[in-house]
Phi, psi and omega in degrees: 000127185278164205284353174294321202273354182266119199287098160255008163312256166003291197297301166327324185260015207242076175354340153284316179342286184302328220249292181303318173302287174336307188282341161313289230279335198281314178312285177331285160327300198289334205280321198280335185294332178271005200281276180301309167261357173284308190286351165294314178280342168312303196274274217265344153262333176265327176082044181276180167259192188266333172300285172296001155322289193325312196281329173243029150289338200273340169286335180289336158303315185306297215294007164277315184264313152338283161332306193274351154285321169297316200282330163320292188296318145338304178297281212284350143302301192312313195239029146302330182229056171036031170283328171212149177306142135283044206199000000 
């Protein structure tokens, strides 16, 4: 599609639009803050070892993934019993 022809007037006023960038940027944010700043902070403020470290980055992960099956499964009831639109 040439770039003349994509209505981003449209895309920009359109309220899924907004709603996937946003839940994008929070995703985003929460996976690299923990990525990046959980094994610093284990080891040089809490004084873990690297091993145990180990065990409760792979729980801040599980309990990521966990969530994100409820909140999955959550969306799709809301909108099986028509409480909100996907539109």
């Amino acid at each position: 599609v040439p770039a003349e022809n994509i209505p981003w007037c449209a895309i920009l006023r359109c309220k899924a639009a907004w709603a996937c960038w946003i839940g994008h940027t929070v995703y985003s944010w929460n996976f690299y803050t923990l990525l990046t700043q959980l094994p610093s902070y284990l080891s040089l403020l809490l004084h873990l070892s690297p091993d145990e470290a180990g065990w409760i980055m792979s729980l801040a992960y599980l309990l990521m993934l966990a969530t994100s099956i409820f909140a999955g499964i959550l969306a799709d009831k809301i909108l099986a019993n028509n409480l909100m639109s996907s539109t």
